[in-house]
Structure formats: structure tokens, C-alpha cells
C-alpha positions as CSV (number, residue, x, y, z in Angstrom):
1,X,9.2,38.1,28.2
2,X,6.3,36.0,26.3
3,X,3.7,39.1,28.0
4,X,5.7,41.9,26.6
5,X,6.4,39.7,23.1
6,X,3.1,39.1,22.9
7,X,1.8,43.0,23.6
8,X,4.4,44.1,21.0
9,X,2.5,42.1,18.2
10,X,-1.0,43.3,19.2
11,X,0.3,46.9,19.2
12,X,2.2,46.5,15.6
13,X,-0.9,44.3,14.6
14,X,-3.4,47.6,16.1
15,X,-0.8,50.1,14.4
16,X,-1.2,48.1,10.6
17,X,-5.1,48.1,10.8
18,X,-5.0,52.0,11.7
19,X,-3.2,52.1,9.0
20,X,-5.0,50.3,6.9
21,X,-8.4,52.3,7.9
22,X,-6.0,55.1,6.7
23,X,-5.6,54.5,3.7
24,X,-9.1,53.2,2.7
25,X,-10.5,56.6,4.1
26,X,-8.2,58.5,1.7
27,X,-9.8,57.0,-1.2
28,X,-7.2,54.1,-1.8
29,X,-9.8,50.6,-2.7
30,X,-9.5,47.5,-0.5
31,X,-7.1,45.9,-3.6
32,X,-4.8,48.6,-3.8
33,X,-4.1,48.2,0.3
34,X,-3.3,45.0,0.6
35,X,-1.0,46.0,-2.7
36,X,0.4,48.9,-0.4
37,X,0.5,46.9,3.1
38,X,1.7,43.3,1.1
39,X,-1.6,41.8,2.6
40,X,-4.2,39.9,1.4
41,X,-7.3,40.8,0.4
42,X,-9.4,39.7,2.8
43,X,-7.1,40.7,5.7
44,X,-7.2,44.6,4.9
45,X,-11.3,44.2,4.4
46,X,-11.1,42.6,7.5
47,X,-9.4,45.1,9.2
48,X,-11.1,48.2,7.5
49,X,-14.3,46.5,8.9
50,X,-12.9,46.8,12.0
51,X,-14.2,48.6,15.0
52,X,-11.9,51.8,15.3
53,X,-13.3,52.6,19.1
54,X,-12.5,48.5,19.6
55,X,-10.1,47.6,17.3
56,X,-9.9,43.6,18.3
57,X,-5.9,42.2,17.9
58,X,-6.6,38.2,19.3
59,X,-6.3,36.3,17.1
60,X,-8.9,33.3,16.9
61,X,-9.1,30.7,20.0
62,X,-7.4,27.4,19.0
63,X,-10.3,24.5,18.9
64,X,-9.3,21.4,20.5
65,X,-10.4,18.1,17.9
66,X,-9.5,15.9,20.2
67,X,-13.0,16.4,21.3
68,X,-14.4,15.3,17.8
69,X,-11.7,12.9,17.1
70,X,-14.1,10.0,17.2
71,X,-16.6,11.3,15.0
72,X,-13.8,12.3,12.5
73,X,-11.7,9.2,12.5
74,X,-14.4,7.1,12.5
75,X,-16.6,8.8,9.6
76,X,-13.2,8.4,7.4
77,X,-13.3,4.7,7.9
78,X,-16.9,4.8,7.0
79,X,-16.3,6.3,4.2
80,X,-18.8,9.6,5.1
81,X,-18.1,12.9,3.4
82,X,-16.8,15.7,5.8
83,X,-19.9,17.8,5.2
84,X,-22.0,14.8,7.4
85,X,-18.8,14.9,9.7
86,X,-19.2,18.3,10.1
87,X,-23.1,18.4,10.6
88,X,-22.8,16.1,13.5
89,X,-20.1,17.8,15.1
90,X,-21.7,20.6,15.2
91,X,-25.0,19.1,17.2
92,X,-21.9,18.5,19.8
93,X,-21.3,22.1,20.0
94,X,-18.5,22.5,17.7
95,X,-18.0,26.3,16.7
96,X,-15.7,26.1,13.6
97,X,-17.1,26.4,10.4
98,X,-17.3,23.8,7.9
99,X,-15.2,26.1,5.6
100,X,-12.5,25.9,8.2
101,X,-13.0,22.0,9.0
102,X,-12.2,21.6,5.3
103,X,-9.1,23.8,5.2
104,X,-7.9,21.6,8.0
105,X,-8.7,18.0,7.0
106,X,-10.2,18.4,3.2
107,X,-7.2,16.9,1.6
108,X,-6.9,14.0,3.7
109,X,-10.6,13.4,2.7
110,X,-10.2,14.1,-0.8
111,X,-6.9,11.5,-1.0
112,X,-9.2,8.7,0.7
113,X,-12.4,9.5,-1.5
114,X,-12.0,6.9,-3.7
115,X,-11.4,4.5,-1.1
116,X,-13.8,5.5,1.2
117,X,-16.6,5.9,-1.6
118,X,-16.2,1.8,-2.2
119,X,-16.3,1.3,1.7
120,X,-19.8,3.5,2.1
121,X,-21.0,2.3,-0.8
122,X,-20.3,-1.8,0.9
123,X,-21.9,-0.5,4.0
124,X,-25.2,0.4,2.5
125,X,-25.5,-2.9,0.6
126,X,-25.0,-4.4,3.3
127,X,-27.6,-2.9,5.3
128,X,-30.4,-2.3,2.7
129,X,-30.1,-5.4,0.7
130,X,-29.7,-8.7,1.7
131,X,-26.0,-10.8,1.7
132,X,-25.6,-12.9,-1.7
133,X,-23.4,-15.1,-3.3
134,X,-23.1,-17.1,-6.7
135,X,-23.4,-20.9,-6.6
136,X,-19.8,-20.4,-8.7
137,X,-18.6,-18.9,-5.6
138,X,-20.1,-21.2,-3.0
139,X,-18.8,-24.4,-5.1
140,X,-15.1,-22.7,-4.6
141,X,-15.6,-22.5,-0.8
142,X,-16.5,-26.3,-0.4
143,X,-14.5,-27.5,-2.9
144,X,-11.0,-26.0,-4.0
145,X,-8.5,-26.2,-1.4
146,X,-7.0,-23.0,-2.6
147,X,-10.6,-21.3,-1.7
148,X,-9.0,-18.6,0.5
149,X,-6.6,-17.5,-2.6
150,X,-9.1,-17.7,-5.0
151,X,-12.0,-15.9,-3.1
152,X,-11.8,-12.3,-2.0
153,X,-11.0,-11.5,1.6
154,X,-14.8,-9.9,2.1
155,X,-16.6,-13.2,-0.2
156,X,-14.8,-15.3,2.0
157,X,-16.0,-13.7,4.8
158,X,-19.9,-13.3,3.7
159,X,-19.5,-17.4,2.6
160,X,-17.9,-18.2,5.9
161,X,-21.1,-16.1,8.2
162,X,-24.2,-18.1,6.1
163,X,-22.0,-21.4,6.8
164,X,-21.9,-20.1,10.5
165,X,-25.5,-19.4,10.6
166,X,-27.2,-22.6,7.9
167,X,-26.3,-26.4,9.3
168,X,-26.6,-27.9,6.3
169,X,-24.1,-26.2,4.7
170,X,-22.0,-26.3,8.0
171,X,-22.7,-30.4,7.5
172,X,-21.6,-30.0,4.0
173,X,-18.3,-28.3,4.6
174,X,-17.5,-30.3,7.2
175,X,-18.0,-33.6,4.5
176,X,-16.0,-31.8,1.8
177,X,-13.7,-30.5,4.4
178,X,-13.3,-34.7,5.3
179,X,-13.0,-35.8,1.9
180,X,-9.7,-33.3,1.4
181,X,-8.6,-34.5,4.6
182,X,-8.7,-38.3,2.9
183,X,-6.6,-37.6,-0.1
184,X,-4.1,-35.3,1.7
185,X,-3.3,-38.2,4.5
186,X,-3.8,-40.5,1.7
187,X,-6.1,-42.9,4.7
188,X,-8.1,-45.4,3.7
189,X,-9.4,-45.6,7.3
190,X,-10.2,-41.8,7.2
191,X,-11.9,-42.4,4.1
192,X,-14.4,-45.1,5.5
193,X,-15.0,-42.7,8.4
194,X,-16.1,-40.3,5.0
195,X,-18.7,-42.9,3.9
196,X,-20.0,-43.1,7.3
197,X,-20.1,-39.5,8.0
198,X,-21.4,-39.3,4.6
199,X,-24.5,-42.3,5.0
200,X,-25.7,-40.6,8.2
201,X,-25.4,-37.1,6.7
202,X,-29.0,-35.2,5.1
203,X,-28.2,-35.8,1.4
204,X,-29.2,-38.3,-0.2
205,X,-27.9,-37.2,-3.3
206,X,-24.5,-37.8,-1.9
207,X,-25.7,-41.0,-0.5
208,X,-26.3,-42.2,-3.7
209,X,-23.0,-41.1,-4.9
210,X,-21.4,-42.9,-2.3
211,X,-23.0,-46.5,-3.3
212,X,-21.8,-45.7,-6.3
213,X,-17.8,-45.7,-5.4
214,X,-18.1,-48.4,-3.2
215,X,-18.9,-50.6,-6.2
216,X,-15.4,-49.8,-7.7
217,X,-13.4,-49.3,-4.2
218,X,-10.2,-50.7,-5.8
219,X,-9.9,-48.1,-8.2
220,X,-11.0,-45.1,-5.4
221,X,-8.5,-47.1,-2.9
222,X,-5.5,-46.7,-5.6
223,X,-6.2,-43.3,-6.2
224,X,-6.2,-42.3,-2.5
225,X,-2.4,-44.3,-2.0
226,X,-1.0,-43.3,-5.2
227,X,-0.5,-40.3,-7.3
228,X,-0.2,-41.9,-10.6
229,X,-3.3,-41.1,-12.6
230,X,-4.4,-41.3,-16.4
231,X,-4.8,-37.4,-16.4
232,X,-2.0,-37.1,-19.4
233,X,-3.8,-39.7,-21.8
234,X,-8.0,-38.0,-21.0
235,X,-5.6,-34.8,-21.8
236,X,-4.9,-35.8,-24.6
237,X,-8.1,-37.8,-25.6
238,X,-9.8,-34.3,-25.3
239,X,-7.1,-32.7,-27.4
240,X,-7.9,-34.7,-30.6
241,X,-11.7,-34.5,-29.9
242,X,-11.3,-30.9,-29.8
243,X,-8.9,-30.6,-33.2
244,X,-12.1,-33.0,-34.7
245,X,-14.5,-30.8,-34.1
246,X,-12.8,-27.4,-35.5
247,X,-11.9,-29.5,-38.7
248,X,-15.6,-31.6,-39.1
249,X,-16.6,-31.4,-42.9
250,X,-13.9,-28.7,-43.7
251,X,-10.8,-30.6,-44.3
252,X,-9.6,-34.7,-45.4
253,X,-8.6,-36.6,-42.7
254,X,-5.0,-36.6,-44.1
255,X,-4.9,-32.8,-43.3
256,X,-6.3,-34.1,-39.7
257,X,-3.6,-36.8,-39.4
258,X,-0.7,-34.3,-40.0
259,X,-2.6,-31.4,-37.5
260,X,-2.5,-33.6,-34.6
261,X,1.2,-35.3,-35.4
262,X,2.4,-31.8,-35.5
């Protein structure tokens, strides 16, 4: 049955070109017989153009992608346009056209372009100029606990490769990665393994800074055990400095008075 169906359609599909050719030769142009037939336009000038000695019915062989499905899939996620796609297919042996390859998948490109635009553009940074980032940055990833919600997923991840790949700012992280460790356990013991880790580290700056604390280690001891802290009263301390300043030489100081009771 799917034979005989499918010799019907060539012979109905042989019988509207004939009849196509017809028309054309009695002086009817290409628009007015795809107006006659209800075809398109470039189906009757197709099929006037057609052979009438071999008058081809086939349709078109169906190309298998799955052949090309690498090289497709893999240019989206680059972020590569289909034309470059379609260039390298083709030095595979891929016999569609690049106007066709674009009927098929030029929408799906076109709704990723954005996307894929920022993702090629990230690639070629990365491989023409060299990997950066701000000291702003860097002083988030070694100090702020919060440095994973604060960075972005790919700083994070260029941060995280030169402290991979430099040991002194592996040895730094893993001092500033101590010290958190100290106030979260709220240990004084952890926090003397600090000043060790910290005495026999490469920084002297930080060795200096140490001395320093150890001079007032009640004060650093109490603020490891406890959370009470002066942080309302330097709050407000800076407040009035700050309402000083915007006022200086423009006002008396009973307008001053009243501006910081209020």
C-alpha cells in the first residue's frame, strides 16, 4: 500500500508540472500560475524549469544531523554564528546549503544570540588577553565571608585558579581563612595557632601587625568570647562628625545642637 501511495503522488505531482509547463507555454507568466495552480512562486518556476523528457518527482533526500550534531551543539554553547557552523560542516561533507541550515535551526540561533554573543565574546578574552582582577575584588575573596554571594560565579572562579596556581596568596587565604575560623569558634586556642601560623608565614607586614595585638590581648581575647562591641557609640561618634562637617562655618552651633537632637 505505501508503493502504490507513494506512485499516486509522483504521478499527480508529474501530472501538476505538465500542467504547469502548459500553461507557461500558452503565454500565462510564472506569477499568474502559481495564481492558477495555488502554488508558490518558486514551485511553478521550479517545475517549468523542469526537464519535460525527465520530469524528476523525488522529492529531496532527508540529511541525517546527527552526523553534525557535535559541531552544532557545541558551536551554540560557544557562542559561534551558524555561518562558521556551517563552513565547517561543510569541510565534513555536508551537502545542504547554508540557506537551508538556517531555515532549520536559524531561530534557535537567533533566540540565543544575545547569550551566546557574551559567551564568545568571554572566550576570546580569555584567550587573547591575559586573566585580571581588581585589588577591590581580591580583598573580597580573602576577607568577606559572604565572598561567594558577593563575587560573580566566573570572578570567583578566575580568583580561585591564580590562588590555585600563586602560594603566597594560597598562604594568605589559608591565614585569612584561619582568622574567620577563630571568631566563628570563638577559640582562643585556635587563635594562638593564628599567631603562630601567622609568625612563620612570608609577611612581615602581617608579622608586625600581629606584635601589635598581642600588646592589648585582653581586649582581642574579649572580642573573640563575646559579641558585645562599642559599634553603636563609633556609629554614632561618626554621625555627629559627619553633621559637623556639612554645617562648618554655615550655621551657630545652636542650629547644630537641635540638628543632631533631632
Amino acid at each position: 500500500m505505501a508503493c502504490g501511495g507513494k506512485s499516486v503522488v509522483k504521478e499527480l505531482k508529474k501530472d501538476l508540472i505538465l500542467k504547469a509547463q502548459e500553461l507557461f507555454d500558452e503565454g500565462h507568466s510564472k506569477c499568474m500560475v502559481a495564481k492558477i495552480l495555488n502554488l508558490n512562486f518558486r514551485t511553478v518556476s521550479k517545475y517549468i524549469d523542469n526537464d519535460p523528457d525527465h520530469i524528476n518527482t523525488g522529492s529531496n533526500p532527508r540529511i541525517d544531523y546527527s552526523s553534525y550534531l557535535e559541531d552544532l551543539t557545541t558551536g551554540f554553547c560557544q557562542g559561534e554564528k551558524l555561518s562558521v557552523i556551517y563552513r565547517r560542516m561543510k569541510k565534513k561533507g555536508f551537502q545542504v546549503t547554508q540557506r537551508g541550515l538556517s531555515a532549520r535551526f536559524g531561530t534557535i540561533y537567533s533566540k540565543g544570540k544575545i547569550t551566546n554573543s557574551a559567551v564568545s565574546l568571554e572566550n576570546m578574552k580569555r584567550e587573547y588577553f591575559p586573566q585580571t582582577v581588581s585589588s577591590r575584588k581580591l580583598t573580597i575573596y580573602l576577607t568577606n565571608k559572604n565572598y561567594g554571594k558577593i563575587l560573580l560565579p566566573k570572578e570567583f572562579e578566575t580568583v580561585d585558579i591564580f590562588r590555585n596556581n600563586n602560594p603566597l596568596l594560597n598562604e594568605l587565604w589559608n591565614i585569612s581563612a584561619k582568622l574567620r575560623d577563630v571568631f566563628e569558634n570563638k577559640s582562643i586556642a585556635m587563635f594562638q595557632e593564628w599567631i603562630d601560623q601567622v609568625a612563620n608565614s612570608s609577611f612581615k607586614s602581617l608579622k608586625g601587625f600581629v606584635k601589635g595585638i598581642i600588646q592589648d590581648w585582653e581586649a582581642i581575647k574579649a572580642s573573640i568570647l563575646y559579641a558585645d562591641n562599642n559599634g553603636i557609640t563609633e556609629g554614632n561618634v561618626n554621625r555627629l562628625k559627619n553633621i559637623k562637617r556639612q554645617m562648618y562655618g554655615r550655621a551657630s552651633f545652636e542650629l547644630l545642637r537641635r540638628k543632631v537632637v533631632l
